[in-house]
C-alpha positions in Angstrom: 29.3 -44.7 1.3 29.6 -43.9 -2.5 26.0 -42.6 -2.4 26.5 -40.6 0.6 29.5 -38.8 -0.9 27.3 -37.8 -3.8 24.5 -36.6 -1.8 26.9 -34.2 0.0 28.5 -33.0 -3.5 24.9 -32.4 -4.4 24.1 -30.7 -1.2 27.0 -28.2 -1.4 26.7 -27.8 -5.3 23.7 -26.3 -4.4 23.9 -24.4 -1.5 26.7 -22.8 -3.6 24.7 -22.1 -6.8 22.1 -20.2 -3.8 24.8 -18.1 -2.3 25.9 -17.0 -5.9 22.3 -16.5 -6.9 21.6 -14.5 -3.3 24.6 -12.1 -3.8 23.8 -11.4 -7.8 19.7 -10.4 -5.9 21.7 -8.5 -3.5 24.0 -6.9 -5.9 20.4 -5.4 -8.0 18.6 -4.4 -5.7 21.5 -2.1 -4.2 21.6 -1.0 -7.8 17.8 -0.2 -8.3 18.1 1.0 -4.8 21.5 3.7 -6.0 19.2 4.4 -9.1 16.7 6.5 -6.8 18.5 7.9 -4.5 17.7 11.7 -4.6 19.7 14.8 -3.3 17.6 16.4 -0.5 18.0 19.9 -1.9 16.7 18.8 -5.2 13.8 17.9 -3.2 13.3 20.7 -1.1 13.1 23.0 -3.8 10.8 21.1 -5.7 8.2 21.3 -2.5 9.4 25.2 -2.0 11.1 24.3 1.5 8.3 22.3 2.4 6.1 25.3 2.4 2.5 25.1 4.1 0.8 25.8 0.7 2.1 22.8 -0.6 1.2 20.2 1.5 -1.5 17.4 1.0 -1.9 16.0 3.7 -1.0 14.5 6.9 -0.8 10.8 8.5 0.9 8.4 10.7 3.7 8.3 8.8 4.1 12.6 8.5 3.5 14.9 5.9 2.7 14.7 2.6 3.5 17.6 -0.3 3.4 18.5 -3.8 6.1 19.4 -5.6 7.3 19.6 -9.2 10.7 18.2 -10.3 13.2 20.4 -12.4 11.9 18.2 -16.0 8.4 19.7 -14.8 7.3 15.8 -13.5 4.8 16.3 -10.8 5.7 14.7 -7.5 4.3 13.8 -4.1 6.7 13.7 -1.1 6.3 11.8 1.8 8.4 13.7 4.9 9.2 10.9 7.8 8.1 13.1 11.2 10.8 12.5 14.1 8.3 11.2 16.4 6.4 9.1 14.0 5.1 6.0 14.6 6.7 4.7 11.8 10.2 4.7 11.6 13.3 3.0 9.7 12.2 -0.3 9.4 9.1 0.8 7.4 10.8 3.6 5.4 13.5 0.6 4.4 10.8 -1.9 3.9 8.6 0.5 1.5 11.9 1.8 -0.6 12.6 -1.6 -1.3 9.3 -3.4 -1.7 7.9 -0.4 -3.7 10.8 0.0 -6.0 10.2 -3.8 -7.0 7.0 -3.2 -8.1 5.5 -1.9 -10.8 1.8 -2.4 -11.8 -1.1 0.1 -12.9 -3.3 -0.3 -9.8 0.2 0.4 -7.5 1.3 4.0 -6.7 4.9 4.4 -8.5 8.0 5.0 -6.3 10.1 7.3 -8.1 12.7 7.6 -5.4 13.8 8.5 -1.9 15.7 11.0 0.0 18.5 10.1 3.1 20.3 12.9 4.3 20.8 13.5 7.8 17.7 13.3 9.9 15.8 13.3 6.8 13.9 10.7 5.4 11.8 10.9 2.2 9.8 8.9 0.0 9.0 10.2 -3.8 5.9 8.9 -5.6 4.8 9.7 -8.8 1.6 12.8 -8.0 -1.8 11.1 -7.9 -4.3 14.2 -9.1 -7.6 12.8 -7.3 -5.7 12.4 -4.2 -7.2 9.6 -1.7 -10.3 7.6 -2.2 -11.7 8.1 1.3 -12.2 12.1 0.6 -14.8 10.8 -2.0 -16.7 7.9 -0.1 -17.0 9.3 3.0 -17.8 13.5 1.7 -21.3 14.0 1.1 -20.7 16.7 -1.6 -17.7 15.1 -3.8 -19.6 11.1 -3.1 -22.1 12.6 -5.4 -19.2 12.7 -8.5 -19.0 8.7 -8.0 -21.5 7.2 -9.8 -21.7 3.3 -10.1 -19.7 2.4 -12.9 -16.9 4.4 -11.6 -17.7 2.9 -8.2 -17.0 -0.3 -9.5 -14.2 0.4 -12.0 -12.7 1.8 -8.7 -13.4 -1.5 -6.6 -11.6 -3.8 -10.1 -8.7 -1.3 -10.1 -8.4 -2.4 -6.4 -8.9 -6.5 -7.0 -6.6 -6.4 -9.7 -3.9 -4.4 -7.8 -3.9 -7.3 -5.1 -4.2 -9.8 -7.4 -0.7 -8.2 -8.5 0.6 -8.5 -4.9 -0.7 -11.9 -3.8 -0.3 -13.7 -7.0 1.3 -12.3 -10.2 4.4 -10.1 -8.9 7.8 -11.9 -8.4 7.6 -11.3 -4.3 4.2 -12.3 -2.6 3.1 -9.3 -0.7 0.5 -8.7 2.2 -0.4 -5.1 2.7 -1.6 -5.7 5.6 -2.9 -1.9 5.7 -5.3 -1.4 2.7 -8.1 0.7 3.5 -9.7 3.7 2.0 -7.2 6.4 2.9 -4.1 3.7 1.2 -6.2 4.0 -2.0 -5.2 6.8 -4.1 -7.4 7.9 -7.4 -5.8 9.4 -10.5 -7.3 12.0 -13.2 -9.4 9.4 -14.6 -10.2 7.8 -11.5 -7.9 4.5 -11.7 -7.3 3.1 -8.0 -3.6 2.7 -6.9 -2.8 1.3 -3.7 -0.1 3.0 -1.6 1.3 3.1 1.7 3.8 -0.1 1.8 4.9 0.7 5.1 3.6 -2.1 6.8 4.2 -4.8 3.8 5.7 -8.4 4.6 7.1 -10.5 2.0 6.0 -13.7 2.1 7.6 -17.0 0.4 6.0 -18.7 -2.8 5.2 -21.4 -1.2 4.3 -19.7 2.2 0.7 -19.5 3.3 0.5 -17.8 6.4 2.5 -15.4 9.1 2.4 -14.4 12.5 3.2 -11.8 14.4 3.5 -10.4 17.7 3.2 -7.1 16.7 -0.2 -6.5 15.4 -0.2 -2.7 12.9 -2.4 -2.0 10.8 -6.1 -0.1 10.9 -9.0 -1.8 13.1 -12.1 -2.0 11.4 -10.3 -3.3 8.7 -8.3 -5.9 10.0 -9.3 -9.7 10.0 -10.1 -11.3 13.4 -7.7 -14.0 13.5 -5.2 -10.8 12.8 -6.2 -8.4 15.1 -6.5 -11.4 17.9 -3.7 -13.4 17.0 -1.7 -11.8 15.2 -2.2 -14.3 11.8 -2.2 -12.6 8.5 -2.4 -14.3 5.0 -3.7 -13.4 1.5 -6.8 -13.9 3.5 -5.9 -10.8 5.6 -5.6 -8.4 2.9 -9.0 -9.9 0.9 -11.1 -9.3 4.3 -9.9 -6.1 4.6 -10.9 -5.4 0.4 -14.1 -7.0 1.5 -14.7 -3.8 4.4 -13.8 -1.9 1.8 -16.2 -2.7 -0.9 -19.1 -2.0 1.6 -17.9 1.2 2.4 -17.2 2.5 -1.6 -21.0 1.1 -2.1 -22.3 2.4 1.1 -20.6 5.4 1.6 -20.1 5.0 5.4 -17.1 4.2 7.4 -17.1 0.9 9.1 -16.5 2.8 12.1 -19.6 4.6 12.5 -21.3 1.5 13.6 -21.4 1.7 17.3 -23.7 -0.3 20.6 -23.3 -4.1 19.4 -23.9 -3.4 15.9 -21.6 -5.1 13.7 -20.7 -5.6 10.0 -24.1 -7.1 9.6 -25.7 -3.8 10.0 -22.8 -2.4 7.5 -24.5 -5.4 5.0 -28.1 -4.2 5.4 -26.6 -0.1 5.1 -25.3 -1.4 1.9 -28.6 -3.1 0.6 -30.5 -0.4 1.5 -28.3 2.3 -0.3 -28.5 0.1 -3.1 -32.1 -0.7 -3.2 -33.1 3.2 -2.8 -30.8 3.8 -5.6 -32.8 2.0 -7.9 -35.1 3.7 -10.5 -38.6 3.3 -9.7 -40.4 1.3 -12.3 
């Protein structure tokens, strides 16, 4: 009896000390959360009201644009569309995973923007913009040699390594393909786009989900069928990746029953002809 009253003691000893430790986790991250929170006219005169001649792009989340802060600090908006695919859930999920992290080979979140209908992210401005209008442009393919090539693909491994094994939260991507990979003046790789990140425990080794997102082509098949993602996800996808920086053709454009084995032989062929002739 005496040891079962201890056990219980024990028991809620703990579960207290984890409450307390849960709310002071809560408490910081609506702290680092406050810390970015920017006005929306700040932003929109940054980006000139959103003007046409400032915008970088567009995706499934909405449009991109350039802007420059008040300090001068270059900036890249994200502007949530209304009738995205991508909605809350993501916009909360990459404000606070993002603002977590911090690494060299991960895009930096500077803030965000809730006012209204309006919902904006704030990254740091990456100059080169994404990696996929180099690969996969036959003129501006030309500027990547192999070394940068493969200082590219290392900026990329250790950016994952960050999120699968040396960052305080294990994260999956689950999205990482060539337009998530962004390129700076001197042509380090950041990976963006969080939008679609899990969190998984330390001790966790696997997920599922019934809601498959992501990019096919890049996705793993026990994903894309089953809806299983791991580590393993995310390295399967690097792996389509890596044939596509050395081959210069999207995985895609592989079509009537040819597979990633004819992406293997595009690759050692591209690499073979590259070779000087001795």
């Amino acid at each position: 009896m005496m040891i079962f009253m201890v056990c219980i003691c024990i028991f809620l000893r703990k579960r207290k000390q984890r409450k307390s430790r849960q709310k002071v986790e809560t408490a910081e991250e609506i702290s680092i959360v406050e810390s970015l929170q920017y006005n929306f006219d700040t932003i929109s005169v940054a980006t000139d009201n959103f003007s046409d001649a400032n915008k970088l792009g567009q995706g499934g989340f909405g449009a991109v644009y350039r802007g420059r802060l008040p300090n001068g600090q270059e900036i890249a908006v994200k502007r949530l569309s209304r009738d995205s695919g991508q909605g809350e859930l993501e916009f909360k999920n990459e404000v606070m995973l993002v603002a977590k992290l911090q690494h060299r080979n991960l895009v930096r979140l500077l803030g965000f923007c809730l006012e209204g209908t309006e919902r904006l992210l704030i990254y740091e401005y990456v100059t080169n913009s994404s990696l996929d209008h180099f690969i996969f442009d036959a003129i501006n393919r030309a500027y990547l040699d192999w070394d940068r090539r493969y200082k590219i693909i290392g900026g990329i491994a250790r950016g994952l390594l960050y999120l699968h094994e040396d960052s305080r939260l294990r994260i999956i991507h689950r999205d990482l393909k060539a337009s998530n990979v962004l390129l700076d003046r001197d042509m380090n790789a950041k990976i963006s786009d969080f939008g679609m990140a899990r969190i998984f425990d330390v001790d966790q080794t696997q997920g599922n989900t019934s809601r498959v997102v992501g990019t096919y082509g890049y996705m793993s098949p026990e994903y894309a069928m089953r809806g299983q993602f791991s580590t393993k996800s995310d390295v399967f996808s690097f792996g389509v990746l890596i044939l596509e920086i050395v081959s210069g053709q999207r995985n895609n454009c592989f079509h009537n029953g040819e597979n990633i084995e004819d992406l293997l032989c595009y690759v050692s062929r591209s690499i073979h002809d590259s070779l000087p002739v001795t």
